[in-house]
C-alpha positions as CSV (number, residue, x, y, z in Angstrom):
1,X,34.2,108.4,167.1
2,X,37.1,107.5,169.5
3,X,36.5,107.8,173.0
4,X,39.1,110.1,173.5
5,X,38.2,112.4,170.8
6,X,34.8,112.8,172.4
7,X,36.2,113.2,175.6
8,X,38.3,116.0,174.1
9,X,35.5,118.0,172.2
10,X,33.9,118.0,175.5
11,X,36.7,119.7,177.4
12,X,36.9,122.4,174.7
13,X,32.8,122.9,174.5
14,X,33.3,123.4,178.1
15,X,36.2,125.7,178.0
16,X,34.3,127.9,175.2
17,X,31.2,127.7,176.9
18,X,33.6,129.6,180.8
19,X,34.6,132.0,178.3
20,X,31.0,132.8,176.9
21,X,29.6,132.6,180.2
22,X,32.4,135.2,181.3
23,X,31.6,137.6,178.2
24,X,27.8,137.8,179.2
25,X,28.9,138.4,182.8
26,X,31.5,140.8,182.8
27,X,32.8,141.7,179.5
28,X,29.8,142.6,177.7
29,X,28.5,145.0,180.6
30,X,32.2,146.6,180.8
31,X,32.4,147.2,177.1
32,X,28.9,148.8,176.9
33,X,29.4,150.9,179.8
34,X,32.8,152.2,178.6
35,X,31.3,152.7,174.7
36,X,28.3,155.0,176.8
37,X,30.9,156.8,178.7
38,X,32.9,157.5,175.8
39,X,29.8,158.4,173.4
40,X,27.1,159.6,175.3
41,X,25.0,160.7,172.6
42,X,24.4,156.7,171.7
43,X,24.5,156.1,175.1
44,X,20.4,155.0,175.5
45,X,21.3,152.0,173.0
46,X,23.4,150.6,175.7
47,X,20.4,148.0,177.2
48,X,18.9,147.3,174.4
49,X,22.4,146.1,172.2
50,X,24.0,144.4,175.5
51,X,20.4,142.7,176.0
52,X,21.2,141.7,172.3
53,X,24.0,140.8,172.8
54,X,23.4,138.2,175.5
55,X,20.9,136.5,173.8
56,X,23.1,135.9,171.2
57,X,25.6,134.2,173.4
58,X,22.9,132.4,175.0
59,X,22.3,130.8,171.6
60,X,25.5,130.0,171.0
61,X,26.0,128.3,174.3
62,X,22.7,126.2,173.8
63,X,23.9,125.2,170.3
64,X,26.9,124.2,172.4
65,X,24.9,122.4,174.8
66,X,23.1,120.8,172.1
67,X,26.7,119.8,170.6
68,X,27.7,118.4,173.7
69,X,25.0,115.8,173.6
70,X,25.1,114.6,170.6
71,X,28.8,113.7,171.2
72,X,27.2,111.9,174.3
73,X,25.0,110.0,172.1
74,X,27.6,108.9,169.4
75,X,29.7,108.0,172.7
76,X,27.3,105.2,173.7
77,X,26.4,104.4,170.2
78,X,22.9,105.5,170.4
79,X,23.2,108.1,167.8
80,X,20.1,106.8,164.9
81,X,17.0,107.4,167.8
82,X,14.9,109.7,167.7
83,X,16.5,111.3,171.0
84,X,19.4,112.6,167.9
85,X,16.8,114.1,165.7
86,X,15.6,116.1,168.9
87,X,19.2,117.6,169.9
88,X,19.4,118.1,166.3
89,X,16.1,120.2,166.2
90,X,17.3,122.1,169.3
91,X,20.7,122.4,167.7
92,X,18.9,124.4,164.6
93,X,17.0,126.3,166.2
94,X,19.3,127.7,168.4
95,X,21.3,128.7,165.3
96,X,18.3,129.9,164.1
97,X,17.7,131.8,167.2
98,X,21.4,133.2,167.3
99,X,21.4,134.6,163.5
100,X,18.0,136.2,164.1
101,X,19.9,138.3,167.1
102,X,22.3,139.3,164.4
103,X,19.8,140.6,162.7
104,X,18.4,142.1,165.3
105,X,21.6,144.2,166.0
106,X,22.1,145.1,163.0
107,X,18.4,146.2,162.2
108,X,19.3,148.4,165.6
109,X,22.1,149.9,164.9
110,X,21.5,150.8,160.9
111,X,17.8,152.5,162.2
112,X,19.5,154.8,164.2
113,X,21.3,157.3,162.0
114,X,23.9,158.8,165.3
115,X,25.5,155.1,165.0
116,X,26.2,155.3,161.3
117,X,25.5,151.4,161.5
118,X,28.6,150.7,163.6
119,X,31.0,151.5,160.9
120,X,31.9,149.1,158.0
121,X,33.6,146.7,160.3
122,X,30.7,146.0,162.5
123,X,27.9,146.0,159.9
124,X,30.3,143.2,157.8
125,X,31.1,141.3,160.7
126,X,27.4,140.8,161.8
127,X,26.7,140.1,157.7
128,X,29.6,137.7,158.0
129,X,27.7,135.7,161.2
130,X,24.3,135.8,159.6
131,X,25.6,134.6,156.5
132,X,28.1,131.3,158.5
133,X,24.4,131.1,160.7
134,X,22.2,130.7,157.3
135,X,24.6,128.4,156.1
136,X,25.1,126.3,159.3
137,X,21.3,126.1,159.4
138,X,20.8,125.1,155.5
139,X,23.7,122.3,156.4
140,X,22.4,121.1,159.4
141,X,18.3,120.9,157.6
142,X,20.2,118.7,155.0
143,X,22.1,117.0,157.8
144,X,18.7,116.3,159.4
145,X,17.0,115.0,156.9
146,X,19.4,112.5,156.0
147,X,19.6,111.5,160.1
148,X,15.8,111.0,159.9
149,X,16.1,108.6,156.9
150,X,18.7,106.8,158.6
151,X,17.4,106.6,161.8
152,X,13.8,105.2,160.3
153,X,16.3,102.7,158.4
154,X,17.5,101.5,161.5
155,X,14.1,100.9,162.6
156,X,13.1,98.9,159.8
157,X,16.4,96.9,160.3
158,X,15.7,95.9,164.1
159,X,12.1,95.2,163.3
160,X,13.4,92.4,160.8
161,X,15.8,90.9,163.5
162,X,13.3,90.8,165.8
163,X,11.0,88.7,163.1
């Protein structure tokens, strides 16, 4: 990968990770104060969904984190170690992590008949990300597998140079 496209994911992983950072800080808490205001009779769901709701930005930004190493790696052409397979692990199961929140949220909000399950918008949108999560997973497992095979490859390969 070219230098400068590294350099450019990076500044855009950053910029997404401010903005996530700034959702858990101050948007989230805003948003679940106004939604208590304005219907009080959900109003003790407020902790427990914006506690949610954190952690599940929190997994994004470590699958971000994650993201932004490997990108390190392939910058200094060390990409087939076994320090890859390890941001790769931590990469699924932050997603892993981050789709089980979903879940979480959703199992919260359809137990409690007052929130009706969020409406049709919210309970598809969080079937949407669990869905893109499971699939990012099952793509990265794949993804991992092949890394491993080519990473022990790679092994085999210096081992007969050094012979």
């Amino acid at each position: 990968m070219r230098p400068a496209a590294i350099t450019e994911l990076k500044i855009l992983i950053g910029a997404v990770l401010t903005v996530a950072v700034a959702a858990q800080v101050v948007v989230l808490p805003m948003l679940a104060a106004e939604a208590a205001a304005s219907f009080p009779e959900v109003a003790y769901l407020r902790t427990p969904l914006t506690a949610l709701a954190v952690v599940a930005i929190a997994c994004g930004e470590a699958a971000l984190v994650c993201i932004w190493r490997l990108l390190t790696l392939s910058g200094r052409g060390a990409f087939l170690t076994s320090r890859t397979t390890r941001w790769v692990d931590a990469l699924v199961l932050s997603l892993v992590a981050g789709t089980g929140m979903l879940a979480a949220i959703s199992a919260v909000l359809t137990a409690d008949p007052q929130t009706g399950g969020g409406g049709p918008a919210v309970g598809l949108g969080l079937m949407a990300g669990m869905f893109l999560g499971a699939a990012a997973i099952l793509g990265l497992l794949v993804w991992r597998g092949r890394l491993l095979q080519s990473v022990r490859d790679a092994a085999k390969q210096q081992r007969r140079v050094q012979l």
